[in-house]
ROMI-739308 format. One record per residue: residue number from 1; x, y, z of N, C-alpha, C in turn; chain. Coordinates in nm, 2 decimals, decimal comma, padded with zeros to 4 digits. Layout:
BEGIN
REC  seq    n_xx    n_yy    n_zz   ca_xx   ca_yy   ca_zz    c_xx    c_yy    c_zz  mol
REC  NUM       X       Y       Z       X       Y       Z       X       Y       Z    A
...
END
This chain:
BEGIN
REC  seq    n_xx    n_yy    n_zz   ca_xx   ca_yy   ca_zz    c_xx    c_yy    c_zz  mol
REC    1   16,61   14,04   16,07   16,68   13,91   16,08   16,61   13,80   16,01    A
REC    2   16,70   13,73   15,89   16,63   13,67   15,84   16,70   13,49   15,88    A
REC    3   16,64   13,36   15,87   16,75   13,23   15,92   16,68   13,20   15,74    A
REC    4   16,80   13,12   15,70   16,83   13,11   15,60   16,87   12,93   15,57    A
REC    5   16,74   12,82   15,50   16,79   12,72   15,46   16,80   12,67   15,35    A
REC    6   16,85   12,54   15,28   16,86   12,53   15,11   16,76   12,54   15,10    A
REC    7   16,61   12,55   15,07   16,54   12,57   15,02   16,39   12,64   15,10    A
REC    8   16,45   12,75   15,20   16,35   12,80   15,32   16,39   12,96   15,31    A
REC    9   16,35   13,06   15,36   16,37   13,19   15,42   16,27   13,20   15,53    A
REC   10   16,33   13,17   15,69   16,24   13,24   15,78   16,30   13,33   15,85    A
REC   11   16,17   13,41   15,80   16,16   13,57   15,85   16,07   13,59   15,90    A
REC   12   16,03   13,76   15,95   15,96   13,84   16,03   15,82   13,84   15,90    A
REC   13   15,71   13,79   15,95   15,59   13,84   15,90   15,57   13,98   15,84    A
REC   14   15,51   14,00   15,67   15,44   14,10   15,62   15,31   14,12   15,61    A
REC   15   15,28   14,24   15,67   15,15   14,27   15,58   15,08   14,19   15,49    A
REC   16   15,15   14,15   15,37   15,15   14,12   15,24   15,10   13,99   15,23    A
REC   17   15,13   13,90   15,36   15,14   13,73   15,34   15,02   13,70   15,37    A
REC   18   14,95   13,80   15,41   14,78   13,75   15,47   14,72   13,63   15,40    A
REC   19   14,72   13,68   15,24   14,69   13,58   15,13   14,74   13,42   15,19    A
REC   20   14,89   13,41   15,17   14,94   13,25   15,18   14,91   13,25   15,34    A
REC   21   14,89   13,30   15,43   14,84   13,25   15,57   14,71   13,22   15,58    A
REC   22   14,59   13,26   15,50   14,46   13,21   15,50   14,47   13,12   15,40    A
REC   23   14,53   13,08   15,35   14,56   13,00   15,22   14,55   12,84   15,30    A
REC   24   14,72   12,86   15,41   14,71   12,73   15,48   14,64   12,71   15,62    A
REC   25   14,62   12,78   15,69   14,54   12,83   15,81   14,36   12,75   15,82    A
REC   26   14,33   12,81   15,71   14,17   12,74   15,69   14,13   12,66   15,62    A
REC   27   14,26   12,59   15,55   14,21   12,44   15,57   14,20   12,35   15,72    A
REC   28   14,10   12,31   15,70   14,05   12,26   15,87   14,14   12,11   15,85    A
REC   29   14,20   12,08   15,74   14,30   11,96   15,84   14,44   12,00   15,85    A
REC   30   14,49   12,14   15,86   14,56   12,22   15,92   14,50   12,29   16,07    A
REC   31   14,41   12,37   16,05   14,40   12,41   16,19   14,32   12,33   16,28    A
REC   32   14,23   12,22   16,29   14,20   12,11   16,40   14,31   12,08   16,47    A
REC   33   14,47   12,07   16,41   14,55   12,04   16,50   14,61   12,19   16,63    A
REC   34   14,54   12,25   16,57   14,62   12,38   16,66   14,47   12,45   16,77    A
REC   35   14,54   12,49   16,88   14,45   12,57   16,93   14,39   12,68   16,97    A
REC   36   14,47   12,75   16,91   14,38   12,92   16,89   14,30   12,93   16,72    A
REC   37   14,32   12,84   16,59   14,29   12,90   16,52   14,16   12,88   16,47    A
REC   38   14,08   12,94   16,46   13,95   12,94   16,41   13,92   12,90   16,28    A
REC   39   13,77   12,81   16,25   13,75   12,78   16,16   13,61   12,84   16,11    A
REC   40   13,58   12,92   16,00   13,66   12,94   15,91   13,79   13,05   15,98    A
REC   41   13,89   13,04   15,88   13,95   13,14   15,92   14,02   13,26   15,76    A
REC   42   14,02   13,34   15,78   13,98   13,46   15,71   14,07   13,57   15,70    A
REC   43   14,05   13,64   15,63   14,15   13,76   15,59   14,20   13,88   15,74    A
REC   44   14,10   13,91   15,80   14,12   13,95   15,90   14,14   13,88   16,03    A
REC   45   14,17   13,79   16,01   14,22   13,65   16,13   14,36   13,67   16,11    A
REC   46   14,39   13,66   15,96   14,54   13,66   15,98   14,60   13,75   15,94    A
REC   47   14,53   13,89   15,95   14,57   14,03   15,98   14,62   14,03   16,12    A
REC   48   14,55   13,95   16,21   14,52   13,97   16,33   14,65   13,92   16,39    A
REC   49   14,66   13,82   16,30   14,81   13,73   16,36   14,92   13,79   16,33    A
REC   50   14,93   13,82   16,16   15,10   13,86   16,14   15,10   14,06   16,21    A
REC   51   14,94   14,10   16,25   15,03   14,25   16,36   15,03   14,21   16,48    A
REC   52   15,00   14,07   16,50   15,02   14,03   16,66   15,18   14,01   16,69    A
REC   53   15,23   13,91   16,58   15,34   13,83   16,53   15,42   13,96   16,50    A
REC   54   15,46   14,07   16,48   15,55   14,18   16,45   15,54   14,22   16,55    A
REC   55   15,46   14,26   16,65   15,43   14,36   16,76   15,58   14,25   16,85    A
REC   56   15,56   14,12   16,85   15,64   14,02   16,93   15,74   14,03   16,92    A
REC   57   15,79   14,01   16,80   15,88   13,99   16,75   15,95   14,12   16,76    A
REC   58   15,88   14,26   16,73   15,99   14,39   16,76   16,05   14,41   16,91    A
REC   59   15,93   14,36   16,99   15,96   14,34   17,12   16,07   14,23   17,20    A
REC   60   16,06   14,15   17,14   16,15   14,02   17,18   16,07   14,00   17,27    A
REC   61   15,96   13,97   17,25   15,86   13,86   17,34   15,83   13,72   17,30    A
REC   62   15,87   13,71   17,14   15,81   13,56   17,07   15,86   13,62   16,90    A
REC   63   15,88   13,49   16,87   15,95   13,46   16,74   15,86   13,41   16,64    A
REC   64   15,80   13,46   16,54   15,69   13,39   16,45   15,76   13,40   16,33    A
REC   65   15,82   13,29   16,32   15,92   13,25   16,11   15,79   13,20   16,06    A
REC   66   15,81   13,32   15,96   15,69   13,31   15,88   15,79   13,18   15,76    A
REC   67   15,77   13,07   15,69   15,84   12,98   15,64   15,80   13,02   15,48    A
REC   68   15,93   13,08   15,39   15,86   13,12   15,28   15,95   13,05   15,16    A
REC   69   15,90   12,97   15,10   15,97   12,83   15,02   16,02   12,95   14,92    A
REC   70   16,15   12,91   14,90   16,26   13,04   14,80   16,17   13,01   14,64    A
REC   71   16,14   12,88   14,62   16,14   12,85   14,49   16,00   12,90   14,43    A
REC   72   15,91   12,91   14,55   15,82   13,00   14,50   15,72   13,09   14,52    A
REC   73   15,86   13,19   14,61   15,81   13,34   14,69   15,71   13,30   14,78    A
REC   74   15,66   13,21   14,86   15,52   13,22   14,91   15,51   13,15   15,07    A
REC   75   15,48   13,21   15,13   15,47   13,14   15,28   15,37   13,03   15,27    A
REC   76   15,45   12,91   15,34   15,36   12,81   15,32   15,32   12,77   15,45    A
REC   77   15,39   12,82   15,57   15,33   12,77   15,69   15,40   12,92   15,81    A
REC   78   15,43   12,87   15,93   15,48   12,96   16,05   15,51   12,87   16,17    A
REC   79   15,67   12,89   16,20   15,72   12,81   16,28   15,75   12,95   16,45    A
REC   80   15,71   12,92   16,53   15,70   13,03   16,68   15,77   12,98   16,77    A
REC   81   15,89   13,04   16,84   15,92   13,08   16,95   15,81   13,15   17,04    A
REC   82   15,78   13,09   17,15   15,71   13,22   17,22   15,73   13,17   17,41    A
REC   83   15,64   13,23   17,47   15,67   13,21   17,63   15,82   13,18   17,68    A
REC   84   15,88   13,28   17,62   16,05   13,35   17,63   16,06   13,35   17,79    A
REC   85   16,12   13,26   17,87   16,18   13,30   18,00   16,32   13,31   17,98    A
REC   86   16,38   13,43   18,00   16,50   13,47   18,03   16,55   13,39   18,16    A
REC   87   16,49   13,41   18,26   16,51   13,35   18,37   16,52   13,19   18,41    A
REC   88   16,44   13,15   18,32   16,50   12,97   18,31   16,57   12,92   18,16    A
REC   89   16,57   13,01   18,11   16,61   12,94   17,98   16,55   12,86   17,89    A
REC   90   16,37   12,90   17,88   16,29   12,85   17,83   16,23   12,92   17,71    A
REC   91   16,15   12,83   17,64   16,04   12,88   17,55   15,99   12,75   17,48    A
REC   92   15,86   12,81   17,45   15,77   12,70   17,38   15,75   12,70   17,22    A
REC   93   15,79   12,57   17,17   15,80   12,57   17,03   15,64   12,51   16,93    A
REC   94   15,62   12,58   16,84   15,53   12,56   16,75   15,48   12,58   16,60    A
REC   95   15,44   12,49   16,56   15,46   12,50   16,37   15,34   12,44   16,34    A
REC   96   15,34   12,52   16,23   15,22   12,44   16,10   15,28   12,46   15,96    A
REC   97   15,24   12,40   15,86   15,27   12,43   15,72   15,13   12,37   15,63    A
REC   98   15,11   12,46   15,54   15,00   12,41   15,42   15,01   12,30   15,39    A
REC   99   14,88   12,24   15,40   14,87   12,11   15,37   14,90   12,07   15,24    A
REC  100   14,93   12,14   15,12   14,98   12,15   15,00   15,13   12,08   15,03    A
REC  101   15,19   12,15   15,12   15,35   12,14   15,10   15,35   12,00   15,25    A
REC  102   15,27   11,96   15,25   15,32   11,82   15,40   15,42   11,70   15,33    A
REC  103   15,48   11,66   15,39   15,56   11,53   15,34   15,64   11,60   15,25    A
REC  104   15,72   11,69   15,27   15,83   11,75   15,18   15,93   11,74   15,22    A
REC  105   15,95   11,71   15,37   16,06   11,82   15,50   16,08   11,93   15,50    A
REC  106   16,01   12,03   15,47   15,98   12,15   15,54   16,00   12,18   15,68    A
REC  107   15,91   12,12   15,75   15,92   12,16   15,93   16,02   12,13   15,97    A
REC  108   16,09   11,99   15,88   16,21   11,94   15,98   16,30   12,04   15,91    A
REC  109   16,34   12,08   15,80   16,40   12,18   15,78   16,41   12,29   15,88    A
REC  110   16,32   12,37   15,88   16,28   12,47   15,95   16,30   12,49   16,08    A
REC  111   16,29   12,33   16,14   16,29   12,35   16,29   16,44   12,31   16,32    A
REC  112   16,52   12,24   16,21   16,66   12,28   16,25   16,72   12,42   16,27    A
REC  113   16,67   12,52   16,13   16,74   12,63   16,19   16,65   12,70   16,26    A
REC  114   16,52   12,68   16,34   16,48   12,80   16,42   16,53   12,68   16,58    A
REC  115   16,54   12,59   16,57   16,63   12,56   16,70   16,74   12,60   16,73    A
REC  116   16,85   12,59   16,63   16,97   12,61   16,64   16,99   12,82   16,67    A
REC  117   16,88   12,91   16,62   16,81   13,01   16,69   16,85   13,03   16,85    A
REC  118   16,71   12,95   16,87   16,67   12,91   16,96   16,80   12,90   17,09    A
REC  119   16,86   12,81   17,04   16,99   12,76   17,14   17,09   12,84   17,09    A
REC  120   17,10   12,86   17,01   17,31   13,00   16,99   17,25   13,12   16,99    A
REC  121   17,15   13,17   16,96   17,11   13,32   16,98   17,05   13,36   17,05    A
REC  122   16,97   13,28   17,13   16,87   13,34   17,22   16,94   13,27   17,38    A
REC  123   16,99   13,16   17,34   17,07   13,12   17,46   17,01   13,05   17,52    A
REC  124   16,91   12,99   17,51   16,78   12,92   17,58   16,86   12,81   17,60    A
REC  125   16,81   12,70   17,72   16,91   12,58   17,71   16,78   12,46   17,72    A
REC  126   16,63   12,49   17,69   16,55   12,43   17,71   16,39   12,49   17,64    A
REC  127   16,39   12,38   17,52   16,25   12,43   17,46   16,14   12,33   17,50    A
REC  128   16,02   12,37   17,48   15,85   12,30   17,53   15,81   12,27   17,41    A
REC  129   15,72   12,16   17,43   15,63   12,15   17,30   15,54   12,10   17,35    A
REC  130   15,41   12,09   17,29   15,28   12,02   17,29   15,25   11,96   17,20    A
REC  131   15,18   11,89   17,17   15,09   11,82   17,06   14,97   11,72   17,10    A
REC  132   14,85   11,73   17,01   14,75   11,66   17,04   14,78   11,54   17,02    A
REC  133   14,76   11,44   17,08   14,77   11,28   17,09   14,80   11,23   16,96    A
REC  134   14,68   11,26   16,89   14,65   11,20   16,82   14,68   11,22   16,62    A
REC  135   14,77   11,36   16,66   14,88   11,42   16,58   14,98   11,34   16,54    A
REC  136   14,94   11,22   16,45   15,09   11,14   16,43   15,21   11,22   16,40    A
REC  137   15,17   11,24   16,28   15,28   11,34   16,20   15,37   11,44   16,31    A
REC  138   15,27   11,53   16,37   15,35   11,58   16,46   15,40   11,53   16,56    A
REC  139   15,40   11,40   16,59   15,45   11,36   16,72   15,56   11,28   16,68    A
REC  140   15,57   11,25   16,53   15,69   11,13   16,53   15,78   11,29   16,45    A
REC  141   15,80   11,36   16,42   15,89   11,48   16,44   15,95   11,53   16,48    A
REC  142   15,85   11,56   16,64   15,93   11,60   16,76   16,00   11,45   16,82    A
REC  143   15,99   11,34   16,78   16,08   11,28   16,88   16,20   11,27   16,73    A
REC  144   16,18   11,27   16,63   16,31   11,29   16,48   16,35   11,38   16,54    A
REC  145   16,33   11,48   16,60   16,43   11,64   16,65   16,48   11,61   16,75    A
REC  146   16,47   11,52   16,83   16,54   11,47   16,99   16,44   11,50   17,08    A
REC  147   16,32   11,55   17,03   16,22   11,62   17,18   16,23   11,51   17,29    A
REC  148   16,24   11,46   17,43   16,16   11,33   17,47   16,04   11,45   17,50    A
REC  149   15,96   11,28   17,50   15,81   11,28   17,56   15,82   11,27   17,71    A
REC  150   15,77   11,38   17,76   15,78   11,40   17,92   15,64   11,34   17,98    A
REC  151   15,54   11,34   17,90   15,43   11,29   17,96   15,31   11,32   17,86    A
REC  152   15,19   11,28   17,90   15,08   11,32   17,85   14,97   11,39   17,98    A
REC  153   14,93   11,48   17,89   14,80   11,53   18,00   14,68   11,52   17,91    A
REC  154   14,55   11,49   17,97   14,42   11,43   17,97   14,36   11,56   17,97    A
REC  155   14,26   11,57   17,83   14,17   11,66   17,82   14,22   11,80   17,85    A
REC  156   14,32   11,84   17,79   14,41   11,96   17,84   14,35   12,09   17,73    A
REC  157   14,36   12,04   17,61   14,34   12,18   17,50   14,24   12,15   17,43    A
REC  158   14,18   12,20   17,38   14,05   12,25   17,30   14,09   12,32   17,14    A
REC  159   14,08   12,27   17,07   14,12   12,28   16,90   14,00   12,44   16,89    A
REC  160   14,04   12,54   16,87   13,95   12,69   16,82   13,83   12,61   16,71    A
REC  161   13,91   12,50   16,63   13,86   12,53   16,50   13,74   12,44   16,47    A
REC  162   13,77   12,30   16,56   13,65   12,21   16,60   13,56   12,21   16,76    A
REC  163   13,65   12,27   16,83   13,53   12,26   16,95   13,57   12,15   17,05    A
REC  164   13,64   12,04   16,96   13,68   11,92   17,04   13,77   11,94   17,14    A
REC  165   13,83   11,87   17,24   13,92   11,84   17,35   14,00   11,75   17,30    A
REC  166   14,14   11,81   17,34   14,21   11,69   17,33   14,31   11,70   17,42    A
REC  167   14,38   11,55   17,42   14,43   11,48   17,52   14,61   11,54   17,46    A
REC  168   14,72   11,61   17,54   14,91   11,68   17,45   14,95   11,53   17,50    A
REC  169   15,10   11,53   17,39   15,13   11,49   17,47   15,29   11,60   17,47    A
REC  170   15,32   11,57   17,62   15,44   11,69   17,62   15,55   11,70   17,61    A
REC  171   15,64   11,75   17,56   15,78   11,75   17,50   15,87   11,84   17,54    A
REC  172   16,01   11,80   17,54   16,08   11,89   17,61   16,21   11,84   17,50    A
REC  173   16,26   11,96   17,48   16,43   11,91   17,44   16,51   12,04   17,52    A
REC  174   16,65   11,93   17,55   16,73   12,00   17,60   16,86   12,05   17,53    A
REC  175   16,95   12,15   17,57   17,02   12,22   17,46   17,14   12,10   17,43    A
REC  176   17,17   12,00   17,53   17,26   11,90   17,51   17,18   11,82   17,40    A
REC  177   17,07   11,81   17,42   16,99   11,64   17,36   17,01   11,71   17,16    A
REC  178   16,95   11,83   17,15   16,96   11,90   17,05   17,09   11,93   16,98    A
REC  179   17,21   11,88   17,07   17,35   11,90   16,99   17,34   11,77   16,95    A
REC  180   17,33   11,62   17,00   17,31   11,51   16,95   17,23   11,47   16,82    A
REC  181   17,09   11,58   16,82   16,99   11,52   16,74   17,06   11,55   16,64    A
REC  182   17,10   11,70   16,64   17,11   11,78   16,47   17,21   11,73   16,44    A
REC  183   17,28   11,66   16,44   17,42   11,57   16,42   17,36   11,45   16,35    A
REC  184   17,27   11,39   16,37   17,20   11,29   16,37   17,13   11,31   16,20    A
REC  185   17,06   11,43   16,22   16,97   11,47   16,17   17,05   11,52   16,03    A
REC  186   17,15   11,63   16,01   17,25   11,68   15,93   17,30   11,55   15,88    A
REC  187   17,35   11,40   15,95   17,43   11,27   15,87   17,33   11,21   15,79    A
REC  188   17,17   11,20   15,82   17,09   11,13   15,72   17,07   11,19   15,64    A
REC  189   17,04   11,36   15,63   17,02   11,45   15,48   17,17   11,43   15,38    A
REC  190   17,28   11,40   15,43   17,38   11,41   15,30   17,39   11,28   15,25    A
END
């Protein structure tokens, strides 16, 4: 299964992309914002991830769109479904993209069609998100998607890649608030 946007293909992780995942991955003003990923991070780190990320995905445990820009064959970032509750209708959403490709609309691309995923195909009526405080970029995104901000928690995650603590703040969209945004969202792109 591939989701398909004007200028995106997200799909199931290859073998093959290790290259463009250590590519955007260890630059450290990519992974400081995330917190599993290690710095340095290395060829066998993201071995580690895209047979973690297939093993998920064949299972339907979590969703890893690898984001691979059409125009020039190459994954530039990975957008995740994961913490799948069938039973509430949940999951937790998360993205990075190469600092090469930032300020393009990529994520917001992306995160339209792995939402719209998210809510018509998997049925979910309720996604999560986190972000470190201090994450502009990521924080004025999730509220451009419709996320609200449900709160902040204090000293909550620890960055792999610096060691540092930081302060989420936490986000929720609902399957209603997300019929609203992408309407919103789809009138400013044309």
């Amino acid at each position: 299964m591939e989701l398909e946007t004007q200028r995106l293909i997200l799909r199931k992780g290859k073998r093959g992309d290790w290259k463009d995942i250590v590519e955007g991955a260890s630059d450290l003003n990519v992974s400081k914002n995330m917190t599993t990923v290690p710095h340095p991070y290395g060829k066998s780190d993201a071995e580690w991830f895209i047979n973690d990320s297939i093993k998920k995905w064949n299972q339907k445990k979590g969703y890893s769109f690898f984001i691979e820009l059409k125009s020039e064959k190459k994954v530039i970032g990975v957008m995740t479904i994961g913490g799948i509750s069938e039973t509430n209708g949940t999951a937790t959403t998360g993205s990075w993209v190469n600092k090469k490709y930032w300020k393009k609309g990529y994520i917001t691309e992306a995160k339209i069609a792995v939402n719209d995923f998210a809510f018509n195909m998997l049925k979910l009526r309720r996604l999560n998100s986190t972000v470190f405080t201090e994450n502009k970029a990521s924080n004025a995104t999730q509220s451009k998607m419709g996320y609200k901000m449900e709160g902040m928690s204090r000293k909550a995650q620890r960055s792999k890649s610096t060691g540092k603590i930081h302060d989420i703040n936490i986000y929720g969209l609902l399957k209603e608030d997300w019929k609203k945004a992408r309407k919103n969202l789809v009138r400013k792109s044309k």
